[in-house]
C-alpha positions as CSV (number, residue, x, y, z in Angstrom):
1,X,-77.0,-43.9,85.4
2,X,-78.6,-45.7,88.2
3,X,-80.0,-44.0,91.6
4,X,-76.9,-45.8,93.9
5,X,-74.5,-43.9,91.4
6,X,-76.5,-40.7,90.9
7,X,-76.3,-40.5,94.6
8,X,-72.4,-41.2,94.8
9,X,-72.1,-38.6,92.3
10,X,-74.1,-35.9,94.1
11,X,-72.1,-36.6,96.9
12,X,-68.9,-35.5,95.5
13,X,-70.4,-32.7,93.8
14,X,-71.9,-31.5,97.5
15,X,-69.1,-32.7,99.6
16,X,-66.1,-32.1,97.5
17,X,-66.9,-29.7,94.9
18,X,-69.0,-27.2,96.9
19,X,-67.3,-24.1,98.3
20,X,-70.7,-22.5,99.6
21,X,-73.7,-21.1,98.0
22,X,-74.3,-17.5,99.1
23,X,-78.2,-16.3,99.9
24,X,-78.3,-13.3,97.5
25,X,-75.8,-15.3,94.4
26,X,-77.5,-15.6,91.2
27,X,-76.3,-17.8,88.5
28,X,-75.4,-15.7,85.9
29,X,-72.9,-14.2,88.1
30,X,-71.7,-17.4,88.5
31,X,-71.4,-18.5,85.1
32,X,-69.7,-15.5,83.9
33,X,-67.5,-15.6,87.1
34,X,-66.2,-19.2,85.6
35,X,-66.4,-18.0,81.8
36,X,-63.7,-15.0,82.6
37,X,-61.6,-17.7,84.8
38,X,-61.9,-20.1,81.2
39,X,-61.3,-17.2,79.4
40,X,-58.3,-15.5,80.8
41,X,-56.7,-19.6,80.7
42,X,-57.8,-19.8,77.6
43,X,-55.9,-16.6,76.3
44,X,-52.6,-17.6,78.2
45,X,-52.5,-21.1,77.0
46,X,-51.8,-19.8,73.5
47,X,-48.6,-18.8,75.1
48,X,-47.8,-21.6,77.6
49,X,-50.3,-24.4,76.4
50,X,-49.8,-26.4,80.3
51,X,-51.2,-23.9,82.0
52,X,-54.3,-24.6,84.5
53,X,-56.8,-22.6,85.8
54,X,-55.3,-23.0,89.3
55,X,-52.1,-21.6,88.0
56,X,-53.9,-18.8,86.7
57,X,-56.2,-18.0,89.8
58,X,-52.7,-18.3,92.0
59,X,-51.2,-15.6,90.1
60,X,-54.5,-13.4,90.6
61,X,-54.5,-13.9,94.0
62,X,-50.8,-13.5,95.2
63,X,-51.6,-10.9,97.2
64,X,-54.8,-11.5,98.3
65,X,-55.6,-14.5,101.1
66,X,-58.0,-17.1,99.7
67,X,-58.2,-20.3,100.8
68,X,-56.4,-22.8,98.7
69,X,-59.2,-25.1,98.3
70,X,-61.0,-22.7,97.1
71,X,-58.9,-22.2,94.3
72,X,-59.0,-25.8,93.5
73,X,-62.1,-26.1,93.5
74,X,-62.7,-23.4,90.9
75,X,-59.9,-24.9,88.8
76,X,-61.7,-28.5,88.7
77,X,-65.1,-26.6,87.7
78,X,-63.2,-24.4,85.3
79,X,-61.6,-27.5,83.7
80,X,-64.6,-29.5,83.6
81,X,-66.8,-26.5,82.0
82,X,-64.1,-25.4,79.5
83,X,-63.0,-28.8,78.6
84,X,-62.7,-29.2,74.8
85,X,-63.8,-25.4,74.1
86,X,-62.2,-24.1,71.0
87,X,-63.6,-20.7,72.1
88,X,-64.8,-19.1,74.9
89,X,-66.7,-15.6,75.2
90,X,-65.1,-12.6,76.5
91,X,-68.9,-11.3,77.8
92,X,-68.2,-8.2,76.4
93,X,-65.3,-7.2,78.9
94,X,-61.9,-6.3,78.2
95,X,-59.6,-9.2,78.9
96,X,-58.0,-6.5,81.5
97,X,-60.2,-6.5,83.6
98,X,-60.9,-9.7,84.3
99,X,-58.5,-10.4,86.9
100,X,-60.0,-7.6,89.1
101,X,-62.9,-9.1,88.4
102,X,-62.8,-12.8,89.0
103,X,-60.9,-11.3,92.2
104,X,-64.1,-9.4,93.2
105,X,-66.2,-12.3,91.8
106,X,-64.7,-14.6,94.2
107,X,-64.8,-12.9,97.3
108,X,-68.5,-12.2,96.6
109,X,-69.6,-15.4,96.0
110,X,-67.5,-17.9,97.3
111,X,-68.5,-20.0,99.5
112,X,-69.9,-20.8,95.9
């Protein structure tokens, strides 16, 4: 890839991918933040294979105001990251209580 179209690249990642990068994130709570997102689509697409993540984060959130962009953002990562995974770790947490989790996840790191 040249420089021109690393730079282009960079540029969407920092302009239309970022959501934020708390002081006091680390990335492991990112990652598995993301992983338990992939995981919990994962699961329901066994059921209802056209899910997205988006869908899935909606449904966490229906209660809870986050911005919309937000969400989308997360979905495009999640999709990206998961893309062509036949499996994706559980981290050792019970599918549960993930939800409460990416909800806490999210509103302690994003802006991401």
């Amino acid at each position: 890839m040249d420089t021109k179209r690393l730079e282009e690249v960079k540029h969407i990642l920092d302009c239309e991918l970022n959501i934020g990068v708390p002081g006091d994130a680390d990335l492991g709570s990112k990652m598995g933040l993301i992983t338990m997102i992939c995981y919990v689509t994962h699961a329901l697409r066994k059921k209802k294979p056209g899910l997205t993540h988006y869908q899935v984060l909606k449904s966490i959130f229906k209660d809870t105001l986050v911005e919309d962009e937000t969400l989308q953002t997360l979905d495009l990562i999640c999709e990206w990251w998961s893309w062509g995974c036949l499996t994706i770790p559980n981290l050792g947490i019970k599918p549960a209580d993930m939800p409460n989790l990416i909800k806490k996840g999210v509103q302690d790191l994003c802006p991401f």
